[in-house]
C-alpha positions as CSV (number, residue, x, y, z in Angstrom):
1,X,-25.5,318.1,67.7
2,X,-27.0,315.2,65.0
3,X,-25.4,317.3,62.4
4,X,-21.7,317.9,64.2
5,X,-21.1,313.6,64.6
6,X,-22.1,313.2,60.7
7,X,-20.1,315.5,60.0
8,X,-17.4,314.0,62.1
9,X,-18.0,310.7,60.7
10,X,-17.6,311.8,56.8
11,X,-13.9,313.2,57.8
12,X,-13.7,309.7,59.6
13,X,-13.8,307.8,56.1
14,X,-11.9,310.5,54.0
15,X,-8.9,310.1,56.4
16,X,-9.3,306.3,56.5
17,X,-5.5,306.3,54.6
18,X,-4.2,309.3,56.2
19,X,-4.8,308.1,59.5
20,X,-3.5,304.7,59.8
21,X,-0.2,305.4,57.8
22,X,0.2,308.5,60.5
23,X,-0.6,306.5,63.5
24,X,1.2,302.9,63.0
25,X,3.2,301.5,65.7
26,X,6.4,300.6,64.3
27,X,5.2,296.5,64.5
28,X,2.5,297.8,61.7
29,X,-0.4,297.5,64.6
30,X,-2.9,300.3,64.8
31,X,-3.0,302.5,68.4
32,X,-6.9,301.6,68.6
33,X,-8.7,298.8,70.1
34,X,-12.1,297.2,69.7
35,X,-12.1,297.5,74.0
36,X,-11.5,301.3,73.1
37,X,-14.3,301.3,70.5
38,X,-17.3,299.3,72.9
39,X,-15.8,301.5,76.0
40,X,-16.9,304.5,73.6
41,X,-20.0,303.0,72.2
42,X,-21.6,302.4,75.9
43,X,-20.6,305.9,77.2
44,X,-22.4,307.6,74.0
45,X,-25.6,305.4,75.3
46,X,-25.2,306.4,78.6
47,X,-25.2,310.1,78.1
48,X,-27.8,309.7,75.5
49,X,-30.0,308.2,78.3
50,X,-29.2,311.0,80.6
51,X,-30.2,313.5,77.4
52,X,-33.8,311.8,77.7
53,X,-35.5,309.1,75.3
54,X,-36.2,311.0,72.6
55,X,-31.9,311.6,71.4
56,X,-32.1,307.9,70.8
57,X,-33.6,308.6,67.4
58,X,-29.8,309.1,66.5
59,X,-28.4,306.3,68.4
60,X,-27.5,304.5,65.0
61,X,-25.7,307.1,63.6
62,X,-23.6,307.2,66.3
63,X,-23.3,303.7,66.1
64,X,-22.0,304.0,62.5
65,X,-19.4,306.3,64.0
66,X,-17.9,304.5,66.8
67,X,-18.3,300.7,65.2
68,X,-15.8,299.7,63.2
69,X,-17.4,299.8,59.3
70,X,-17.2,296.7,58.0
71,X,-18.7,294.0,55.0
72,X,-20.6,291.3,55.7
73,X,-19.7,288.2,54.0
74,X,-16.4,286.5,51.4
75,X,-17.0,289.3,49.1
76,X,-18.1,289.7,45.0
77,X,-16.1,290.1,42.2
78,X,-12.3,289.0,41.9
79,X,-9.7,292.0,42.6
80,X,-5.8,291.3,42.7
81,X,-3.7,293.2,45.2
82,X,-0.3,293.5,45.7
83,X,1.4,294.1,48.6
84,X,5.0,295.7,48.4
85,X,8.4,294.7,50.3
86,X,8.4,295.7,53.8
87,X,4.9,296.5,54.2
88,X,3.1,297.3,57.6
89,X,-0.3,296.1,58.5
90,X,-1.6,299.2,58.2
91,X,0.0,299.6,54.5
92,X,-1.6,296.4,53.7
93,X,-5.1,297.5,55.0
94,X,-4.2,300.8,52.7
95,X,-3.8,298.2,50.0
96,X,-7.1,296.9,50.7
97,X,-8.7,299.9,51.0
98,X,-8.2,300.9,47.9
99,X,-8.7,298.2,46.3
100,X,-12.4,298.0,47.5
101,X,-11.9,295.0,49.2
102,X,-12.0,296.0,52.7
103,X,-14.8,298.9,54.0
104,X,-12.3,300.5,56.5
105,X,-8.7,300.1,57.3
106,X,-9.8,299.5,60.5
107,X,-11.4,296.2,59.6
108,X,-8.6,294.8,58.4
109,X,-5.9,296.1,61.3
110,X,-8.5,294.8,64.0
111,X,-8.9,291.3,62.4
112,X,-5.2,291.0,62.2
113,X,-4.6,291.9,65.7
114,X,-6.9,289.3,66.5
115,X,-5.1,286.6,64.6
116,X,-0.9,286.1,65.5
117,X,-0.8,284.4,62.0
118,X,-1.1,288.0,60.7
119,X,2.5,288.3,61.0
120,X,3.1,285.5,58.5
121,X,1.4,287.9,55.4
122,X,4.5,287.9,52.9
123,X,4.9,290.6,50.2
124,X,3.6,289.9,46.9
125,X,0.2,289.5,44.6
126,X,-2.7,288.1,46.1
127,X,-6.1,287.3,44.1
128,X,-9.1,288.2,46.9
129,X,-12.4,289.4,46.0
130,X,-14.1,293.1,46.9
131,X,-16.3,293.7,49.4
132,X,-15.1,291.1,51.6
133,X,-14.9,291.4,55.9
134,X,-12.0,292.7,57.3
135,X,-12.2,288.6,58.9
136,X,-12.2,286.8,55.9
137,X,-9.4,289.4,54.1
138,X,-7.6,288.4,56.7
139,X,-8.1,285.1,56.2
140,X,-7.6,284.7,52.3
141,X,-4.1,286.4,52.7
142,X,-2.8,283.5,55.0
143,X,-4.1,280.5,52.6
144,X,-1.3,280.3,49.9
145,X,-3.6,279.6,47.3
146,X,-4.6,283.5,47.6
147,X,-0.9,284.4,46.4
148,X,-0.2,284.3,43.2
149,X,3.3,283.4,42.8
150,X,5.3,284.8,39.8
151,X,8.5,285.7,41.0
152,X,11.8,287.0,39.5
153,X,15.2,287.4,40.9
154,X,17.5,289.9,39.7
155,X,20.9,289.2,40.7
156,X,23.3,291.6,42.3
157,X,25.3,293.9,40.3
158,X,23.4,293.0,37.3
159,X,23.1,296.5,34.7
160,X,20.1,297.9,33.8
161,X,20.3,296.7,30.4
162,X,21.0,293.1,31.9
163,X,17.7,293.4,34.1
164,X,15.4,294.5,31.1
165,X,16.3,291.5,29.2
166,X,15.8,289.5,32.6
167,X,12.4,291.1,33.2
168,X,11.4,291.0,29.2
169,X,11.8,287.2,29.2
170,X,10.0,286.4,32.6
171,X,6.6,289.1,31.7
172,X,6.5,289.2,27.4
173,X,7.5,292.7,28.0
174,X,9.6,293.8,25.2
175,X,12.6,295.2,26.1
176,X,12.2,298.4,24.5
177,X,9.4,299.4,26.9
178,X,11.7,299.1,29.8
179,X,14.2,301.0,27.9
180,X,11.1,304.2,27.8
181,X,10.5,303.9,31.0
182,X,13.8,304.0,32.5
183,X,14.6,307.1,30.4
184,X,13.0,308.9,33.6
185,X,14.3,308.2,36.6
186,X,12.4,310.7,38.5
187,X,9.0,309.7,36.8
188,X,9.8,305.9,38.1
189,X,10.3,307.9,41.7
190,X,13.7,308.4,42.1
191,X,13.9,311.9,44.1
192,X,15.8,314.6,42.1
193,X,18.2,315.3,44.9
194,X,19.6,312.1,44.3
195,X,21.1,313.5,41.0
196,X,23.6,315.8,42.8
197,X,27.7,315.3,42.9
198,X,30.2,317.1,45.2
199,X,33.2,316.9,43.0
200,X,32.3,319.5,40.2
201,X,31.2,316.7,37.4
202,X,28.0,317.2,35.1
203,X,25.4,314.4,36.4
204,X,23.8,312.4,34.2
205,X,20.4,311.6,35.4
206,X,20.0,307.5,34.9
207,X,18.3,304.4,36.3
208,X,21.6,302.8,36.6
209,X,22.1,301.7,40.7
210,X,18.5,302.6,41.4
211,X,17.3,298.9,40.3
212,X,17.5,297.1,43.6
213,X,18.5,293.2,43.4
214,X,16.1,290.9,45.1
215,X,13.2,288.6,44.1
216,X,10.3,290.5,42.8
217,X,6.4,289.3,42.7
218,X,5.0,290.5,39.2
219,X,1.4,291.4,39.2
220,X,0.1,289.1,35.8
221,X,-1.2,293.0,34.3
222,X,1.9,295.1,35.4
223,X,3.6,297.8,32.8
224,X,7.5,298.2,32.6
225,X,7.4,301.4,34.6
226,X,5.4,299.9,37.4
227,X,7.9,296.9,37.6
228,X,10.8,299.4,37.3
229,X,9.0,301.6,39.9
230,X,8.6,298.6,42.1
231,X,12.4,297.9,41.9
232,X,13.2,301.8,42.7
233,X,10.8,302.0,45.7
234,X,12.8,299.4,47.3
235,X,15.8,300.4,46.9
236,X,14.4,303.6,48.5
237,X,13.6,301.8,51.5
238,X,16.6,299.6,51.7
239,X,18.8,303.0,51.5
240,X,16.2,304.8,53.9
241,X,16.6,302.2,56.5
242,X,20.6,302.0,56.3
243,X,20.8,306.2,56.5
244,X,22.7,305.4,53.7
245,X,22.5,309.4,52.5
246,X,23.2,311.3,55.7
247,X,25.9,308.7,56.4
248,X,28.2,309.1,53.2
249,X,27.6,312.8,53.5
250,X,28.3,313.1,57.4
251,X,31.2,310.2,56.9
252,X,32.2,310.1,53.4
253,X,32.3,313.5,52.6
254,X,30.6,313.1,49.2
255,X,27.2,313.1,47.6
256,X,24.8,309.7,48.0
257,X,25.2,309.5,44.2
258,X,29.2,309.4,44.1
259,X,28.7,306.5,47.2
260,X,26.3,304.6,45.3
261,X,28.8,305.1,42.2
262,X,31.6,303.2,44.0
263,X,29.1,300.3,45.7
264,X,28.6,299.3,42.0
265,X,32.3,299.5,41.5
266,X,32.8,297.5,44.2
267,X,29.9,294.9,43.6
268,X,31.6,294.5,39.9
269,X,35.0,294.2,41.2
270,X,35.2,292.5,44.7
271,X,35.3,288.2,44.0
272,X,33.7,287.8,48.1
273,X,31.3,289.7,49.7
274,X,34.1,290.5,52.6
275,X,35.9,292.4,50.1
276,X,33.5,294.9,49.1
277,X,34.1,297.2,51.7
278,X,38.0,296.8,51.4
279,X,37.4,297.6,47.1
280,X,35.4,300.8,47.8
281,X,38.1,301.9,50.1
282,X,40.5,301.9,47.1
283,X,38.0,303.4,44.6
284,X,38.3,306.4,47.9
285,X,41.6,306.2,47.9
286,X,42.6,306.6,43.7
287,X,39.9,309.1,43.3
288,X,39.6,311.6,46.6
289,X,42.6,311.1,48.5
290,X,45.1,311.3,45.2
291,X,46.3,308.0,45.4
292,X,47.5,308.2,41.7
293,X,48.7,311.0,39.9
294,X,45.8,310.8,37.8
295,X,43.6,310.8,40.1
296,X,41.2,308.1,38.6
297,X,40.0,304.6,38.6
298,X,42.4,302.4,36.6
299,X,39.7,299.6,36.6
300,X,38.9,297.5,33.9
301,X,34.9,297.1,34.7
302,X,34.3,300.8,33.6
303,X,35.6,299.7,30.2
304,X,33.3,296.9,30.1
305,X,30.4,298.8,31.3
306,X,31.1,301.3,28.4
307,X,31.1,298.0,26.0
308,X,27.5,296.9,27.1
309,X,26.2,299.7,27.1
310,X,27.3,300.3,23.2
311,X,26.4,296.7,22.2
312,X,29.8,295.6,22.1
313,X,30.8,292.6,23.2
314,X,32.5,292.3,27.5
315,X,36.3,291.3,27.6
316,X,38.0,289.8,30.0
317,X,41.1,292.1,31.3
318,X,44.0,290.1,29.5
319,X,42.0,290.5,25.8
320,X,41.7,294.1,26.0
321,X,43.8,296.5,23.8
322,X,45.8,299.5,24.6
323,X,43.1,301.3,22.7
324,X,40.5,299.4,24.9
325,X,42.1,300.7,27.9
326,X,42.8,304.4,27.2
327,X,40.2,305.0,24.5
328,X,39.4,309.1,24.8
329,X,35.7,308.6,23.7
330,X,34.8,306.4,26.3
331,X,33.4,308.7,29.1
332,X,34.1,305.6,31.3
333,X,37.6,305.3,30.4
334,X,40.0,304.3,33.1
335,X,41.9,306.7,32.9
336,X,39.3,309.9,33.3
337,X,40.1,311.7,36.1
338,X,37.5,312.2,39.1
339,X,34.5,309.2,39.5
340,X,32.5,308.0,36.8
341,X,29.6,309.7,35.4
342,X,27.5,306.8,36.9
343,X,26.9,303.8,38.4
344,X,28.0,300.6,36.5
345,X,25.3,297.9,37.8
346,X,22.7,298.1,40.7
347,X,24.8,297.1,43.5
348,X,23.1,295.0,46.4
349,X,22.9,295.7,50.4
350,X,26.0,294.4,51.2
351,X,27.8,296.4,48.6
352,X,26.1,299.8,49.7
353,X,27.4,299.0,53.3
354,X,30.8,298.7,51.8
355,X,30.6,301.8,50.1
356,X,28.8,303.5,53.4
357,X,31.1,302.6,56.0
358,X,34.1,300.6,54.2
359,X,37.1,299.8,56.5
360,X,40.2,301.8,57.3
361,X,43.3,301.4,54.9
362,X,45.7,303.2,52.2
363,X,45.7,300.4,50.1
364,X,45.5,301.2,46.4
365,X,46.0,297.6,44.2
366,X,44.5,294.7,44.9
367,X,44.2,291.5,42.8
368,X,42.1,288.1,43.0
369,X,44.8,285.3,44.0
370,X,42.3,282.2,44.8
371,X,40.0,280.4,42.7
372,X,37.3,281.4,45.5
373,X,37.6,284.7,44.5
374,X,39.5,286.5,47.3
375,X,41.9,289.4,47.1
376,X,45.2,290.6,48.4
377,X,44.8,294.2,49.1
378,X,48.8,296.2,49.0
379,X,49.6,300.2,49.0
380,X,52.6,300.2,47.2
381,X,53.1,298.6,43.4
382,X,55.7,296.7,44.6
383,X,54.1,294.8,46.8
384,X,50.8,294.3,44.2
385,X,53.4,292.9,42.2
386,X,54.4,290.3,45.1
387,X,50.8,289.7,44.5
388,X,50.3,289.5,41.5
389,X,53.2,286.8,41.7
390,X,50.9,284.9,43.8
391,X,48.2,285.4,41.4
392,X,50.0,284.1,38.7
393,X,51.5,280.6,40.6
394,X,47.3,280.0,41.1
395,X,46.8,280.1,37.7
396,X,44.2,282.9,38.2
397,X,45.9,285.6,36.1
């Protein structure tokens, strides 16, 4: 019987991860209790007492097995941890865990269910120390002198190109180690099944769009791929939470990859963030519903994407040339028929909603006509060119 609860107990700490990511209530508490684990803890003595006096030579090994495991003190040696966007209580006591700063997730989730200031734990890199109680864990996260703040903010429809440089001046990273790492999307965790189109096209496999925008805590030893992996993981759960996949397919009638295509159209194109729906409604309506004979884009920003991305200098729209335009070589040229082989920046949430669930219309033009950015949306060239009238008297074209 001595030999079944050790044996139960072992499992106990190899599941320690498992276990609480399994079990989590959706506010990140754990199901457990410390009235569950004393309630257990007196019913093991009393049926060891009705056993006789002699099974309480194994009383503290069942002790060990009901009582939370736990240190004793503010801990050893210094450790950093980081804790992700979004994360749970349970993910942090994960964090923890493995770490070595905590002796059981349980420590951790207990102490925080204790203290309603656990809720104020923000994401980011906190410098703690191993071996510490799941009490005083709990306690360094919520002084601010435990975080270690070295955050960067990567703008919305930035490119990837864009956010290496951004990241390469903020870390020492050179930008050439970004560059490697992002040469494997899948390796930085971007699922394969992402890289699938509906329309036919070759897909070429690239970071571009997978790079969420949002303000980023850098660990003071991370690597380019873990900052890039960082970046992708979000965007993962910003996506995941939105049913941003199932939607486009179920609604859109295209691959995630062709949606997230036209969210970065739309971030690059749209001059307020009430247009980008109303601009990824007219990407739909060129490319899938036949709007033009040629049954493509006609927008500038795929030229200038093609520009960056061969170290070219960006142009505005009145400075490009005819050969600009149309040229045959550029796989992003305006004039290629279908959707772009990829995305063009790393659109933001607002931008993916557009693209998810953008709102009813045939328009098919649409032009910027205030210096605030807005645009008039038309379905016939002949009334673009009322707007583009309007445009003109503004002084913005």
């Amino acid at each position: 019987m001595m030999d079944d609860l050790d044996l139960g107990f072992d499992e106990q700490e190899r599941g320690e991860k498992g276990k609480h990511r399994r079990g989590r209530r959706k506010d990140g508490r754990s199901g457990g209790g410390r009235g569950k684990t004393v309630l257990a803890l007196l019913l093991a003595v009393v049926l060891l007492g009705g056993i006789g006096g002699g099974a309480f030579y194994g009383f503290d090994r069942i002790q060990n097995y009901f009582v939370t495991p736990d240190y004793d003190g503010a801990g050893t040696e210094d450790v950093t941890v980081q804790i992700p966007q979004g994360a749970f209580l349970a993910d942090m006591a994960v964090a923890l865990y493995d770490a070595g700063v905590i002796k059981s997730t349980k420590a951790f989730i207990e102490a925080a269910e204790d203290n309603s200031r656990s809720r104020n734990i923000q994401p980011g890199t906190y410098k703690l120390r191993k071996q510490m109680s799941g009490e005083n864990a709990l306690t360094a996260m919520l002084d601010p002198q435990s975080r270690i703040v070295n955050g960067v903010t990567i703008p919305e429809g930035r490119t990837a190109k864009g956010i290496y440089k951004l990241l390469s001046e903020h870390t020492d990273i050179p930008v050439k180690e970004f560059e490697a790492a992002a040469k494997d999307p899948e390796k930085l965790g971007v699922p394969d099944w992402w890289f699938t189109r509906n329309d036919g096209k070759k897909v070429k496999k690239s970071i571009e769009g997978f790079l969420f925008p949002d303000t980023y805590e850098i660990p003071p030893d991370a690597t380019a791929e873990a900052i890039l992996g960082q970046m992708v993981d979000h965007f993962l759960t910003v996506t995941g939470q939105m049913e941003f996949a199932d939607r486009v397919q179920k609604e859109r009638k295209i691959s995630p990859y062709e949606a997230l295509i036209v969210a970065s159209l739309a971030q690059a194109e749209a001059g307020t963030k009430k247009d980008l729906g109303k601009v990824a409604r007219v990407a739909y309506n060129r490319v899938y519903r036949g709007g033009f004979d040629c049954t493509c884009l006609e927008m500038d920003v795929t030229v200038n994407y093609y520009f960056e991305l061969t170290g070219q200098e960006t142009k505005t729209s009145g400075q490009m040339t005819q050969s600009d335009l149309d040229n045959p070589k550029n796989p992003y040229n305006r004039k290629l028929p279908g959707m772009i082989p990829t995305p063009i920046n790393n659109p933001g949430k607002e931008a993916l909603e557009g693209a998810m669930d953008p709102p009813n219309g045939d328009w098919l033009f649409f032009v910027a006509i205030d210096k605030e950015g807005n645009s008039a949306f038309a379905e016939t060239y002949a009334d673009h060119q009322k707007n583009e009238a309007k445009a003109r008297e503004a002084g913005i074209i």
